[in-house]
mmCIF file of the N, C-alpha and C atoms, coordinates in Angstrom:
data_MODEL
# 
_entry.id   MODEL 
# 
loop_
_atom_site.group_PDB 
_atom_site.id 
_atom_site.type_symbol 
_atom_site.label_atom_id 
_atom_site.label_alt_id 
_atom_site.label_comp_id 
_atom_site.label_asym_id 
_atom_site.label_entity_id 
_atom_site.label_seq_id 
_atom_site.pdbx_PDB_ins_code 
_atom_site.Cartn_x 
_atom_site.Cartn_y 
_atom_site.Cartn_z 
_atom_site.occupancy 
_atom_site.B_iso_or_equiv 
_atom_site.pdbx_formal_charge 
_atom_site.auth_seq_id 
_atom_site.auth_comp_id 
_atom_site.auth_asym_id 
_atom_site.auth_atom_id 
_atom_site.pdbx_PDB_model_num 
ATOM 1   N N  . UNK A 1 1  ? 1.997  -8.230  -14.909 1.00 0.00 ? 1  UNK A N  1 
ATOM 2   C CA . UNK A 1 1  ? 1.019  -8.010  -13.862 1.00 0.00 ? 1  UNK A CA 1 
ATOM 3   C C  . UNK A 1 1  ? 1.729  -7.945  -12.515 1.00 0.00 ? 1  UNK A C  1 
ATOM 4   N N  . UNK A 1 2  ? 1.618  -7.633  -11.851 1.00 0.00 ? 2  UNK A N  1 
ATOM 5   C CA . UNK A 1 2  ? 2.163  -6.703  -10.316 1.00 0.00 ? 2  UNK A CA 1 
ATOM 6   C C  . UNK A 1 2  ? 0.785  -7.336  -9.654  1.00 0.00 ? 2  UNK A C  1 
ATOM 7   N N  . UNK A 1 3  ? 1.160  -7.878  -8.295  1.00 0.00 ? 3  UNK A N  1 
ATOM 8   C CA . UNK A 1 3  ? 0.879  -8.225  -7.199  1.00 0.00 ? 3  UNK A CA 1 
ATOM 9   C C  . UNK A 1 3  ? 1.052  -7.488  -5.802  1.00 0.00 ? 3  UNK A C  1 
ATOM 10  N N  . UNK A 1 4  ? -0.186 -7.012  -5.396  1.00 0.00 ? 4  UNK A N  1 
ATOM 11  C CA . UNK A 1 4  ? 0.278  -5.680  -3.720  1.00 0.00 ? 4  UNK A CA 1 
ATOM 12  C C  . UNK A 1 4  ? 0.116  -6.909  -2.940  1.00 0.00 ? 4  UNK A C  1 
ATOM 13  N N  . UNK A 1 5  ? 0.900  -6.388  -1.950  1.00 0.00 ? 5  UNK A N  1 
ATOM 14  C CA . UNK A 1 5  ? 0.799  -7.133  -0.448  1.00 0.00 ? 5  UNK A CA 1 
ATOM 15  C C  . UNK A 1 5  ? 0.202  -6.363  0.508   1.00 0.00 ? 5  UNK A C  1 
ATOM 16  N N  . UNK A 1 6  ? -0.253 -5.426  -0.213  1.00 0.00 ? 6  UNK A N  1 
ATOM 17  C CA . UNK A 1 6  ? -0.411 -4.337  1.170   1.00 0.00 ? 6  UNK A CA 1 
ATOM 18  C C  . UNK A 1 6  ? -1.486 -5.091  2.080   1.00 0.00 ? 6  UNK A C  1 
ATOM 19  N N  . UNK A 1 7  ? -2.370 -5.622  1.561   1.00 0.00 ? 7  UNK A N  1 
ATOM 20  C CA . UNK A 1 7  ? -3.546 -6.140  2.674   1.00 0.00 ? 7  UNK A CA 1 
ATOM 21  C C  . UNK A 1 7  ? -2.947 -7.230  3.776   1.00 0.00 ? 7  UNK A C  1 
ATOM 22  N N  . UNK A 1 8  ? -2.229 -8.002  3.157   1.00 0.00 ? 8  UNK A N  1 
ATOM 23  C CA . UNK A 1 8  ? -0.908 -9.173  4.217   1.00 0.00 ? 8  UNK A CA 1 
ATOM 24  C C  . UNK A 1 8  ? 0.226  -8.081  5.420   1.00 0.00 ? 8  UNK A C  1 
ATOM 25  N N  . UNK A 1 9  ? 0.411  -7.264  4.499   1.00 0.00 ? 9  UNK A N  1 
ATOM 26  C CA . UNK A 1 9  ? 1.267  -6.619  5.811   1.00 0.00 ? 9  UNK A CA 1 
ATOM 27  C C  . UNK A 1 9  ? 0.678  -5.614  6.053   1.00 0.00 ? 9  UNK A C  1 
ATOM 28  N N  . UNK A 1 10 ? -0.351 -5.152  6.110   1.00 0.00 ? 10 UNK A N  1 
ATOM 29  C CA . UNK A 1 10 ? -1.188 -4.375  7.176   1.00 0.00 ? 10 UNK A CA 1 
ATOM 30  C C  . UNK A 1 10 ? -1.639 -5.160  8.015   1.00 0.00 ? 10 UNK A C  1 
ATOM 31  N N  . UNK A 1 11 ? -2.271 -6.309  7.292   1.00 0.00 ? 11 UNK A N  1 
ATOM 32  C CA . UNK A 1 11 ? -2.369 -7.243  8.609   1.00 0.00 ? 11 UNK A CA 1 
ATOM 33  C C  . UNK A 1 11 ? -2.007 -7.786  9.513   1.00 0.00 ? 11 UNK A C  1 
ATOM 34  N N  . UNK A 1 12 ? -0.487 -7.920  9.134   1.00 0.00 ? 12 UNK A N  1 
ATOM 35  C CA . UNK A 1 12 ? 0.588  -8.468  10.372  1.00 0.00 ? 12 UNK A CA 1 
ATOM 36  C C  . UNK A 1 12 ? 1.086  -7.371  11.017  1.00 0.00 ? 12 UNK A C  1 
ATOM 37  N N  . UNK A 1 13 ? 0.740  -6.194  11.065  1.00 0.00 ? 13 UNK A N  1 
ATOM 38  C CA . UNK A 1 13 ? 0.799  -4.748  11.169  1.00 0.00 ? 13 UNK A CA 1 
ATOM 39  C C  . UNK A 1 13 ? -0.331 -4.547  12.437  1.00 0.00 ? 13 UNK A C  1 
ATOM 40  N N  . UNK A 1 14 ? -1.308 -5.067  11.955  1.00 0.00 ? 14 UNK A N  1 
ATOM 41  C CA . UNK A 1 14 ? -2.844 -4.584  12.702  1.00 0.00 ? 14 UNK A CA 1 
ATOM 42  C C  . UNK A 1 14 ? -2.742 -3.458  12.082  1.00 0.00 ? 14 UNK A C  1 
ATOM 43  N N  . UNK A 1 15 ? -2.849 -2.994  11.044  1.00 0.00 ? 15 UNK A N  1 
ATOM 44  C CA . UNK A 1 15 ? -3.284 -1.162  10.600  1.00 0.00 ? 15 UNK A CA 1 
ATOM 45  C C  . UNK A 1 15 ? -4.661 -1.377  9.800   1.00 0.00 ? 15 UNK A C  1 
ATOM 46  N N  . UNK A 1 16 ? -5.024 -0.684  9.508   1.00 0.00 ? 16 UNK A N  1 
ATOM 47  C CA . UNK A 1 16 ? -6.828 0.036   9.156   1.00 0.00 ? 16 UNK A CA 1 
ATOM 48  C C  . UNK A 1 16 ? -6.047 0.723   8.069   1.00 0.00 ? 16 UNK A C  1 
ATOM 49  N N  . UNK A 1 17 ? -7.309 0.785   7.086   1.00 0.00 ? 17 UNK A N  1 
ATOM 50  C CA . UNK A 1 17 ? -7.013 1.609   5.772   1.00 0.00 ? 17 UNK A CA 1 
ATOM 51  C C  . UNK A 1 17 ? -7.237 2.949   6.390   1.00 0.00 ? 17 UNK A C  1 
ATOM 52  N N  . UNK A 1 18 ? -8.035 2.910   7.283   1.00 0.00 ? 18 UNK A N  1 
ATOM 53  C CA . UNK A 1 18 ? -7.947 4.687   7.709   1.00 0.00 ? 18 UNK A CA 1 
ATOM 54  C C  . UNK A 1 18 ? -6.848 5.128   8.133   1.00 0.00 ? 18 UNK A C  1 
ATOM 55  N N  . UNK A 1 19 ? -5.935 4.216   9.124   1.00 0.00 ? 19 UNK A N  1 
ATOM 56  C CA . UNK A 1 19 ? -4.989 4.361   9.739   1.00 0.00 ? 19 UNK A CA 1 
ATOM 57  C C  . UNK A 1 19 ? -4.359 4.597   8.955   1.00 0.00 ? 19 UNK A C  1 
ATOM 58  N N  . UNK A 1 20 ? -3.634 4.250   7.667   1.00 0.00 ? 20 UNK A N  1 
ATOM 59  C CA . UNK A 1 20 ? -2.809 4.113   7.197   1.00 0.00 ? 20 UNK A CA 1 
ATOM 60  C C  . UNK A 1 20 ? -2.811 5.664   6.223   1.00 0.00 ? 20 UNK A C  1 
ATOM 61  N N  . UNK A 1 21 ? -4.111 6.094   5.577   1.00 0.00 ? 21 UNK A N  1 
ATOM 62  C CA . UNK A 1 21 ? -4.601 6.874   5.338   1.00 0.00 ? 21 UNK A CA 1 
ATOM 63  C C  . UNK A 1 21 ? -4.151 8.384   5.852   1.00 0.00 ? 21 UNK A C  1 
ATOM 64  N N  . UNK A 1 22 ? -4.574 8.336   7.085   1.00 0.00 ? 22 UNK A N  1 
ATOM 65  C CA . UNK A 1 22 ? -4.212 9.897   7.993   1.00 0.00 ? 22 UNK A CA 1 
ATOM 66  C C  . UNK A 1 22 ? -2.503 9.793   8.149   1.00 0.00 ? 22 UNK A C  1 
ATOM 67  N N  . UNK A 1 23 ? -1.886 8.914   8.711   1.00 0.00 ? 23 UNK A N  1 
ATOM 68  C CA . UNK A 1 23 ? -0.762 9.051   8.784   1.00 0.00 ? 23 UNK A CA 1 
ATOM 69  C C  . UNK A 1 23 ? 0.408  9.214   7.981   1.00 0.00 ? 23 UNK A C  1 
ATOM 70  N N  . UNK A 1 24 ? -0.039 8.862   6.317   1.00 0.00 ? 24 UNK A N  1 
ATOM 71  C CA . UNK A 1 24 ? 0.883  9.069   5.114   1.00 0.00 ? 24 UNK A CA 1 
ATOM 72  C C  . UNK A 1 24 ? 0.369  10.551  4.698   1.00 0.00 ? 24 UNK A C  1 
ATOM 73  N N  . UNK A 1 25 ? -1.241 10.417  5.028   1.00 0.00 ? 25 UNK A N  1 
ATOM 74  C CA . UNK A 1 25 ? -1.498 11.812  3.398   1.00 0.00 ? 25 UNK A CA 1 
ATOM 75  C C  . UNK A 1 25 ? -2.365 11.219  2.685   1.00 0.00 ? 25 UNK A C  1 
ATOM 76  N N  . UNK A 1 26 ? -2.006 10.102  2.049   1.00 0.00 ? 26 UNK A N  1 
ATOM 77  C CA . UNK A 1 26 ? -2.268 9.140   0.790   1.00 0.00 ? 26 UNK A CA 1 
ATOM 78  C C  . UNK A 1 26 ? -3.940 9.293   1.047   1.00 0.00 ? 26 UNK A C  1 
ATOM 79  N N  . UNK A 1 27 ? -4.593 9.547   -0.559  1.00 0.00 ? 27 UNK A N  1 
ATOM 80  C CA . UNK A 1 27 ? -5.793 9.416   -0.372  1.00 0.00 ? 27 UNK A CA 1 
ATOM 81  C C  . UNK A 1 27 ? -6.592 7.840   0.125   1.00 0.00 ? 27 UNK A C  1 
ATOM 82  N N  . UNK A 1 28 ? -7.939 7.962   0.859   1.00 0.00 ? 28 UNK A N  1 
ATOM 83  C CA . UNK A 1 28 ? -8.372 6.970   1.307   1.00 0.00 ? 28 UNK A CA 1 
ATOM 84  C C  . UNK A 1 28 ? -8.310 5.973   0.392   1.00 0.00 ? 28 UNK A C  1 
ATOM 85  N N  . UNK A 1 29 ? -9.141 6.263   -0.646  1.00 0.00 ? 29 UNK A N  1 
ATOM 86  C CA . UNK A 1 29 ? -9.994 5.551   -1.596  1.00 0.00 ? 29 UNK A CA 1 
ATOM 87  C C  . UNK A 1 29 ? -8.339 4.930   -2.653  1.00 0.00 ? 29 UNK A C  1 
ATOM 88  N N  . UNK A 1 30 ? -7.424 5.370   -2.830  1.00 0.00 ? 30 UNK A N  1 
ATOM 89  C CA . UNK A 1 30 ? -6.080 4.884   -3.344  1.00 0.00 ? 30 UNK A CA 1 
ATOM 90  C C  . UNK A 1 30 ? -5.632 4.073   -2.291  1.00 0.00 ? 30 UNK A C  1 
ATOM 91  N N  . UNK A 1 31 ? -5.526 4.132   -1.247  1.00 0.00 ? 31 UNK A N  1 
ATOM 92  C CA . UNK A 1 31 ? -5.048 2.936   -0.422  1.00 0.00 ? 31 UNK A CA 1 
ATOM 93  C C  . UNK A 1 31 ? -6.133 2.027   -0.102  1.00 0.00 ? 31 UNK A C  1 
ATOM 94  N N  . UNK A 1 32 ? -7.707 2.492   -0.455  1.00 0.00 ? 32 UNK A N  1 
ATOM 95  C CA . UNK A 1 32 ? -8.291 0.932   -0.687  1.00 0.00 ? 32 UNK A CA 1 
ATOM 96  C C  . UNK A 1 32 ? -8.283 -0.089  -1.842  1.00 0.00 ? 32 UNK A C  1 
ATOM 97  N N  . UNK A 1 33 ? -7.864 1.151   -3.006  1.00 0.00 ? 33 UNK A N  1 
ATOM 98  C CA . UNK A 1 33 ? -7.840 0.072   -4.165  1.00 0.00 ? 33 UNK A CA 1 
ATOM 99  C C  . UNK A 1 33 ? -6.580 -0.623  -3.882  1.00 0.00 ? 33 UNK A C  1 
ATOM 100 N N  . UNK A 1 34 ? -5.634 0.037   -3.736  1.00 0.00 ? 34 UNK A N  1 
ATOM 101 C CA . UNK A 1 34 ? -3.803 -1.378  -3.306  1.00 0.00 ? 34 UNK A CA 1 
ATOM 102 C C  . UNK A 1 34 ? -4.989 -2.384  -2.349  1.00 0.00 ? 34 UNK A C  1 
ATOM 103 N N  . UNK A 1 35 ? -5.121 -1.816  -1.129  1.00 0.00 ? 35 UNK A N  1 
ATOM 104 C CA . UNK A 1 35 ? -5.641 -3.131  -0.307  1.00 0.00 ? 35 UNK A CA 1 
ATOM 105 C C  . UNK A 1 35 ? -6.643 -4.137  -0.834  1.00 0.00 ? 35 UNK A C  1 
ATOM 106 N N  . UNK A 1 36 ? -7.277 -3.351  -1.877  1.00 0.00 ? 36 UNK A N  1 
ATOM 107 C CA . UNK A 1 36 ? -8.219 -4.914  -2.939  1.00 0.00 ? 36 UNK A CA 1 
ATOM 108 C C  . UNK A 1 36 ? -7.717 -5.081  -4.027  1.00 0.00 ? 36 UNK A C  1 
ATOM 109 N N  . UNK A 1 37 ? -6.433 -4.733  -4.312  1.00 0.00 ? 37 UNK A N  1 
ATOM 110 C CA . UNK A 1 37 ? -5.642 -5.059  -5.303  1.00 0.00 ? 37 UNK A CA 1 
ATOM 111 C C  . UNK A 1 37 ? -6.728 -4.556  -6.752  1.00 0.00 ? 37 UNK A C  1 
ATOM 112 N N  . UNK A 1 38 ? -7.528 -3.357  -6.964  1.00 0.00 ? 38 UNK A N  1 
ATOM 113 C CA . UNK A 1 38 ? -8.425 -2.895  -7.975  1.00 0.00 ? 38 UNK A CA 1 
ATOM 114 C C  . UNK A 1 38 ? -7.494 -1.672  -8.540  1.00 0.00 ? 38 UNK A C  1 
ATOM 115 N N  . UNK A 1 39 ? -6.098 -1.126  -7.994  1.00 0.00 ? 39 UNK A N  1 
ATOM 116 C CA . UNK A 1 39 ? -5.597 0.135   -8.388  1.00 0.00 ? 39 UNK A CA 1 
ATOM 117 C C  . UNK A 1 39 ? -5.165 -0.447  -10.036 1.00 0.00 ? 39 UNK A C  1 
ATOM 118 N N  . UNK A 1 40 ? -5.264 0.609   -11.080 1.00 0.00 ? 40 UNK A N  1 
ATOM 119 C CA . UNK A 1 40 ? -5.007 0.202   -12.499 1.00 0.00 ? 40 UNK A CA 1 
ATOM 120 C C  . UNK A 1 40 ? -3.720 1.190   -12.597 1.00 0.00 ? 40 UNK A C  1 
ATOM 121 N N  . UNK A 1 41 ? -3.547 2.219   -11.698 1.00 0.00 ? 41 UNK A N  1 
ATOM 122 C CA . UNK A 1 41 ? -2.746 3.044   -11.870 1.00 0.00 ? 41 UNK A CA 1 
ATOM 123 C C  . UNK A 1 41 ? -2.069 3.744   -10.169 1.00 0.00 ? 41 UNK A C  1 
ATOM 124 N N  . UNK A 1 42 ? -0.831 3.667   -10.462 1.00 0.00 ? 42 UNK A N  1 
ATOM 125 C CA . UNK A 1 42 ? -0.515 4.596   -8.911  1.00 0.00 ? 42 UNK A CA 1 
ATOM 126 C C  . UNK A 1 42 ? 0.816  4.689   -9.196  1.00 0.00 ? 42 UNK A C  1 
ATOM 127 N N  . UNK A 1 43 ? 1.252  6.172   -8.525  1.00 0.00 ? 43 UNK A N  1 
ATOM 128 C CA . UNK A 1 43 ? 1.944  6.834   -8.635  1.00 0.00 ? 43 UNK A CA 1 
ATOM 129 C C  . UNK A 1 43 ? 3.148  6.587   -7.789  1.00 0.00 ? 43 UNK A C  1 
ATOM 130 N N  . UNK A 1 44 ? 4.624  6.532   -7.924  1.00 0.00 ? 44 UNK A N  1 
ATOM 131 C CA . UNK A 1 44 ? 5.476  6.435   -7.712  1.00 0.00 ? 44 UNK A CA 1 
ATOM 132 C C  . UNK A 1 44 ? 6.123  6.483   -5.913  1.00 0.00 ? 44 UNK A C  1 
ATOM 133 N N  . UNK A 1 45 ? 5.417  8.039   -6.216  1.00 0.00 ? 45 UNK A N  1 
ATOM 134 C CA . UNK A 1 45 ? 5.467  8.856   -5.008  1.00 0.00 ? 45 UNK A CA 1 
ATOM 135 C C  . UNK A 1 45 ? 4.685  8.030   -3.853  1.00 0.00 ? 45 UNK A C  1 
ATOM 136 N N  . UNK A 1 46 ? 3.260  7.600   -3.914  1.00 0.00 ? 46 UNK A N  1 
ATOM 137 C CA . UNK A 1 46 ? 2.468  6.848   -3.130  1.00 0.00 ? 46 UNK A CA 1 
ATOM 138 C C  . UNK A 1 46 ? 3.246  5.757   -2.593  1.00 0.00 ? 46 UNK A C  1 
ATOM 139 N N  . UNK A 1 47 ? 3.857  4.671   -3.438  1.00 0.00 ? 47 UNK A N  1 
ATOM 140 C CA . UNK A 1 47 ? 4.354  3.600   -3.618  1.00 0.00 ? 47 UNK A CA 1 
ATOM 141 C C  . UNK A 1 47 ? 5.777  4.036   -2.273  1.00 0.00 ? 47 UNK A C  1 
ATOM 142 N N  . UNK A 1 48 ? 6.430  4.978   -2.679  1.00 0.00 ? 48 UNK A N  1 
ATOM 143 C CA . UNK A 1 48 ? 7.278  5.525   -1.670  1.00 0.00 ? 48 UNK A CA 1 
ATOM 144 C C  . UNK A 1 48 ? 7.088  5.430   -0.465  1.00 0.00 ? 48 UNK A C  1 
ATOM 145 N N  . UNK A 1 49 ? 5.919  6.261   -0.187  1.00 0.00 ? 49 UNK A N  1 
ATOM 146 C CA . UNK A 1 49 ? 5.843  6.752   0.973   1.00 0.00 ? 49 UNK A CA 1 
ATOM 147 C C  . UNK A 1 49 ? 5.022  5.683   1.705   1.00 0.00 ? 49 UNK A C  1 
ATOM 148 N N  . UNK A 1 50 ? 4.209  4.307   1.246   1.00 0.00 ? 50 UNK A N  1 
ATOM 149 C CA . UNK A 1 50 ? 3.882  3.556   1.814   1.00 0.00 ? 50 UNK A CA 1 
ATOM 150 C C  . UNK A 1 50 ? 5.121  2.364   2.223   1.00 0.00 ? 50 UNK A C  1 
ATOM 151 N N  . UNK A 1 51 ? 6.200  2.596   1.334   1.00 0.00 ? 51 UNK A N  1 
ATOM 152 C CA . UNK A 1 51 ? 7.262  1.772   1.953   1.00 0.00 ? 51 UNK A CA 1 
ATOM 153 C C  . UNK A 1 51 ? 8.051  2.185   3.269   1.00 0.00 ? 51 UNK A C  1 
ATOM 154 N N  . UNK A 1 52 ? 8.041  3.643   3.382   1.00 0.00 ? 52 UNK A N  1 
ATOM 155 C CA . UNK A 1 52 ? 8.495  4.371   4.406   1.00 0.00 ? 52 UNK A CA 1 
ATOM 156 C C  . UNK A 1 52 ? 7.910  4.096   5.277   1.00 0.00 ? 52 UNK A C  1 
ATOM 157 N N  . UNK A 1 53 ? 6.307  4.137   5.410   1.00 0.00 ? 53 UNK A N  1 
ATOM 158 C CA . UNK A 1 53 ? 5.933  4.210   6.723   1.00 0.00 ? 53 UNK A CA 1 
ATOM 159 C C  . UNK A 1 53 ? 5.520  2.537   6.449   1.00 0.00 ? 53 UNK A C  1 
ATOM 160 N N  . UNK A 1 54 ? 5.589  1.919   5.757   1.00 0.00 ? 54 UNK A N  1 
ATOM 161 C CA . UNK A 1 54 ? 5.651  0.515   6.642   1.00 0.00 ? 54 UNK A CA 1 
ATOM 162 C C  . UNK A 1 54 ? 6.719  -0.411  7.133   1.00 0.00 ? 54 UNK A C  1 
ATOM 163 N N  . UNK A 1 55 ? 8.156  0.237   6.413   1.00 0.00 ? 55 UNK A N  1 
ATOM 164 C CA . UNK A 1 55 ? 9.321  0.169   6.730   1.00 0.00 ? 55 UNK A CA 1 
ATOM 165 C C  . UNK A 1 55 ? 9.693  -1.133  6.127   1.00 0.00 ? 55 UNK A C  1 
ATOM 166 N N  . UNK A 1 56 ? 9.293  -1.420  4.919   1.00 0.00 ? 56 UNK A N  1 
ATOM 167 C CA . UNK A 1 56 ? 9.366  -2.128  3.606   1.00 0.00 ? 56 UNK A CA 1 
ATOM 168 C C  . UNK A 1 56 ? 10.056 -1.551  2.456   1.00 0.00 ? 56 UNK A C  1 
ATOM 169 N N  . UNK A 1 57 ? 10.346 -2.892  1.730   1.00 0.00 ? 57 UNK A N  1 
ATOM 170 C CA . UNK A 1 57 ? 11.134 -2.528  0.452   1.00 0.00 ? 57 UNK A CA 1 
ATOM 171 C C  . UNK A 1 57 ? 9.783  -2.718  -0.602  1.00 0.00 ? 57 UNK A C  1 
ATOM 172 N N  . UNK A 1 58 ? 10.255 -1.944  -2.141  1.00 0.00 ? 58 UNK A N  1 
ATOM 173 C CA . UNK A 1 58 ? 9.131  -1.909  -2.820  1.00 0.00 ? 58 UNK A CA 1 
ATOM 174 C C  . UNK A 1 58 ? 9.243  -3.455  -2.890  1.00 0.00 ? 58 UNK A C  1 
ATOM 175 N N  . UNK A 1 59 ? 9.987  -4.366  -3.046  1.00 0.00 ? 59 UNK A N  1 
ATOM 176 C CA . UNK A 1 59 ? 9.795  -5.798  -3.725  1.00 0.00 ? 59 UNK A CA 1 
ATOM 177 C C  . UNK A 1 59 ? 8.745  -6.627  -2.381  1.00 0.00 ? 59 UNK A C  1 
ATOM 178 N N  . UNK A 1 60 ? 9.301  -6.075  -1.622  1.00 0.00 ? 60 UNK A N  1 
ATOM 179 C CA . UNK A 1 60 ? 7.780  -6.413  -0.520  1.00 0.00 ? 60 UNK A CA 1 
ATOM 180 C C  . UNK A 1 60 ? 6.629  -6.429  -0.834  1.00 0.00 ? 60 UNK A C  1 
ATOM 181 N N  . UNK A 1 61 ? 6.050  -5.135  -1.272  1.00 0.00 ? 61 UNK A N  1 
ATOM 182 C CA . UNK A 1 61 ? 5.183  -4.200  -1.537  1.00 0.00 ? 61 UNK A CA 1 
ATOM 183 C C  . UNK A 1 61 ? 4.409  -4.884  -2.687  1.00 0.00 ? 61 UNK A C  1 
ATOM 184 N N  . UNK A 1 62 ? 5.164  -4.978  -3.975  1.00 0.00 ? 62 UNK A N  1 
ATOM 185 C CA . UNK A 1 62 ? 4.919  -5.251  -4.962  1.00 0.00 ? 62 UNK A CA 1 
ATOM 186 C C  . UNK A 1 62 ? 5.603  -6.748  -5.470  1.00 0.00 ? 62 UNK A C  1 
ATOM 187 N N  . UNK A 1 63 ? 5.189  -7.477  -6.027  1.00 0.00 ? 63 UNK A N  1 
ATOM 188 C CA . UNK A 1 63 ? 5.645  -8.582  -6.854  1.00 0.00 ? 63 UNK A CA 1 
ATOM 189 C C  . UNK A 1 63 ? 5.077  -9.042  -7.675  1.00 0.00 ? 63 UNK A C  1 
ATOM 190 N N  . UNK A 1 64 ? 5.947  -9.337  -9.046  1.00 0.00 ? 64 UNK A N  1 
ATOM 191 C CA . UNK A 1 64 ? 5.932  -9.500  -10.616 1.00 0.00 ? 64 UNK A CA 1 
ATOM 192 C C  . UNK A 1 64 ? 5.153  -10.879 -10.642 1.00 0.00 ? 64 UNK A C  1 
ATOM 193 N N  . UNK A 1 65 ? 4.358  -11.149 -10.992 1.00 0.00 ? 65 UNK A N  1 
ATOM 194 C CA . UNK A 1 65 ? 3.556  -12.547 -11.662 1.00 0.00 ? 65 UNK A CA 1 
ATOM 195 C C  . UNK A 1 65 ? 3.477  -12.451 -13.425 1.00 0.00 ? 65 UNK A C  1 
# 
């Protein structure tokens, strides 16, 4: 099982799922499921490009429980 952080470091961020949204690409509704931790599936590429623009490593991002 995999653990997102995305909702913790958007928050220490101040970013909005919209925000985060327009400025990657990434569909809305895929960066709300990471932020309620409900995604069952996501793609590599996503995972990428949210480390880029939050200027994170995936082990940030993600962690193993």
């Amino acid at each position: 099982m995999l653990k997102c952080h995305l909702s913790k470091i958007m928050g220490e961020k101040r970013l909005k799922v919209s925000d985060v949204a327009r400025d990657t690409g990434i569909n809305r509704g895929t960066v709300t499921r990471l932020y309620n931790e409900t995604a069952t599936r996501v793609e590599l590429e996503v995972i990428d490009t949210l480390c880029t623009y939050l200027n994170i490593s995936v082990g940030e991002l993600l962690e193993q429980q």
